[in-house]
C-alpha positions in Angstrom: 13.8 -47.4 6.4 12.0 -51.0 7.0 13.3 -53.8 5.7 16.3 -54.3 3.2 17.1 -57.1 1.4 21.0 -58.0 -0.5 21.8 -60.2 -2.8 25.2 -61.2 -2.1 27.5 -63.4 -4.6 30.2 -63.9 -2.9 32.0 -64.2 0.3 33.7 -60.9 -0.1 30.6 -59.0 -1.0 29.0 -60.7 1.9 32.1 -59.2 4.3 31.6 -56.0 3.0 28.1 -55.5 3.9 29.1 -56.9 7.1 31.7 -54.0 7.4 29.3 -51.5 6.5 27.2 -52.6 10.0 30.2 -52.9 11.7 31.2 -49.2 11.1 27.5 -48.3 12.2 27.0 -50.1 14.6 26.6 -48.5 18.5 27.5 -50.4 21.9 24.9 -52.1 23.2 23.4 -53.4 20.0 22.2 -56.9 19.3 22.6 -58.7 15.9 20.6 -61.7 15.3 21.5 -64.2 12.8 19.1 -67.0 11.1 20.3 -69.0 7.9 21.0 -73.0 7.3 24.4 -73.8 7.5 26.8 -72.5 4.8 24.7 -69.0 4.0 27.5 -67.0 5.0 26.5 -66.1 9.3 29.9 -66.5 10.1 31.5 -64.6 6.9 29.0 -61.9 7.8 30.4 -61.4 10.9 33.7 -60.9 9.8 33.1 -58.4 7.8 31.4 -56.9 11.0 34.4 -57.5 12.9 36.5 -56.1 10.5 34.3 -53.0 10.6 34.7 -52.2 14.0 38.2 -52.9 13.9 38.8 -56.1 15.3 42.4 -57.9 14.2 42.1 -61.3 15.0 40.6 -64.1 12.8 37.0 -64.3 13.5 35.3 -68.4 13.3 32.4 -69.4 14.3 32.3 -70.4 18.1 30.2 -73.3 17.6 31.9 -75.7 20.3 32.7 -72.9 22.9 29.4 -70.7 22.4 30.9 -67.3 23.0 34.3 -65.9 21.6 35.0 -62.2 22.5 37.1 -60.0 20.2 38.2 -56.4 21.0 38.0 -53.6 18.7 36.8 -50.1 18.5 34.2 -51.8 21.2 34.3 -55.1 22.1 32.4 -57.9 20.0 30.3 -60.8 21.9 30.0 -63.6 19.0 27.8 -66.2 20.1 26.8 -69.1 18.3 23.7 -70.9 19.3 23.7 -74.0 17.0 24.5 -76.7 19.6 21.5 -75.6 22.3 18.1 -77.4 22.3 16.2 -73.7 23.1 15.1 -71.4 24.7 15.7 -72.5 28.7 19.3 -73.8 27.4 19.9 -70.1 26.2 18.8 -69.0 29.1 21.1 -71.0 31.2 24.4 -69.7 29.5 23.8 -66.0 30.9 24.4 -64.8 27.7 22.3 -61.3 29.0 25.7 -60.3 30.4 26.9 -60.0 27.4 23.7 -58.6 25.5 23.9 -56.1 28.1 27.4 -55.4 28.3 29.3 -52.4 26.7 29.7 -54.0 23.5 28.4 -55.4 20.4 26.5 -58.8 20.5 26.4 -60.8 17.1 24.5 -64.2 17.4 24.6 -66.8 14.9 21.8 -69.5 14.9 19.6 -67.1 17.4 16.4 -68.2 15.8 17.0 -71.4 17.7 16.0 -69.3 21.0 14.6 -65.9 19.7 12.6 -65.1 22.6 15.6 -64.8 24.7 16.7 -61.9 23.4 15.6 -58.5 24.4 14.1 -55.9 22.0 14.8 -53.5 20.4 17.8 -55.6 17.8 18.2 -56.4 14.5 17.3 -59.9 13.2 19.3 -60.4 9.3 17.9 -64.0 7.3 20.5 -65.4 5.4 18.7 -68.2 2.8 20.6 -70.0 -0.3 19.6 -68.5 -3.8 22.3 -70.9 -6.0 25.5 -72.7 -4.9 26.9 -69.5 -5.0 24.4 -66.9 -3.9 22.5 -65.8 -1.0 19.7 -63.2 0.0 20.6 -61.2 3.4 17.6 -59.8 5.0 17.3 -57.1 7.1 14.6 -56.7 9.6 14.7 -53.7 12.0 12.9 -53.5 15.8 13.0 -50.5 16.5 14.0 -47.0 16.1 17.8 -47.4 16.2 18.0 -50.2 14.2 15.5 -48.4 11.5 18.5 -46.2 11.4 21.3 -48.7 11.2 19.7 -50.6 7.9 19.5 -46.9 6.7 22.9 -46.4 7.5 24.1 -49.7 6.3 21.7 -48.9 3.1 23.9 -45.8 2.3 27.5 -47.3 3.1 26.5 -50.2 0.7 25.4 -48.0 -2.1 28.4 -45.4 -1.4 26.3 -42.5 -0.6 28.4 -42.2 2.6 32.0 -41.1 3.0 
């Protein structure tokens, strides 16, 4: 499977197709977020979180750029708004973390794509109505090909 596209409604629908990728997810994978603000990056995440088990309240680190929460593996949730590109991103060392033994979730990593190693997953969030979105899926890469599958599935209960 190649792309795969949601249309999400709410908040809660939103966290569950996070939860579906965070129960498929694998250490060592990288998930790119792109969306204006308010199309749901950081309620995506949660539901990732929540996926893979993590218990504490997840936010978007916005003013301290990395927060890291532990669960079945532990999650690297980045937030990239505040840098001014690509040699800023560079400068933070976040490769420790994308190469670490957990998950990495970046929010706003459009702002300095090129920084970040492929294969990963790159998922669009855009505004469809005040109270809609469309979450995008775009796989590099074999294992990611597999995790939209995956995610596909979960979402559409085909899984147990």
């Amino acid at each position: 499977m190649k792309d795969l596209e949601f249309k999400s409604s709410s908040p809660e629908y939103t966290r569950r197709i996070g939860f579906a990728i965070g129960v498929s997810i694998k250490p060592g994978d990288i998930i790119l977020l792109s969306g204006d603000l308010g199309t749901g990056k950081t309620c995506l995440t949660q539901g990732i979180a929540n996926g893979m088990g993590v218990s504490d309240y997840v936010r978007s680190p916005t003013f301290v750029l990395v927060t890291i929460h532990q669960g079945s593996m532990p999650l690297y949730h980045m937030d990239l708004y505040r840098i001014e590109g690509v040699p800023e991103a560079i400068g933070l060392g976040i490769d420790e973390y994308l190469y670490g033994d957990g998950v990495s979730v970046i929010e706003w990593a459009d702002k300095a794509i090129d920084v970040f190693p492929r294969p990963y997953i790159l998922i669009n969030l855009y505004h469809k109505s005040k109270r809609s979105r469309l979450i995008q899926f775009h796989p590099f890469g074999e294992r990611y090909e597999t995790l939209v599958s995956d995610v596909h599935q979960l979402i559409e209960g085909k899984l147990a």
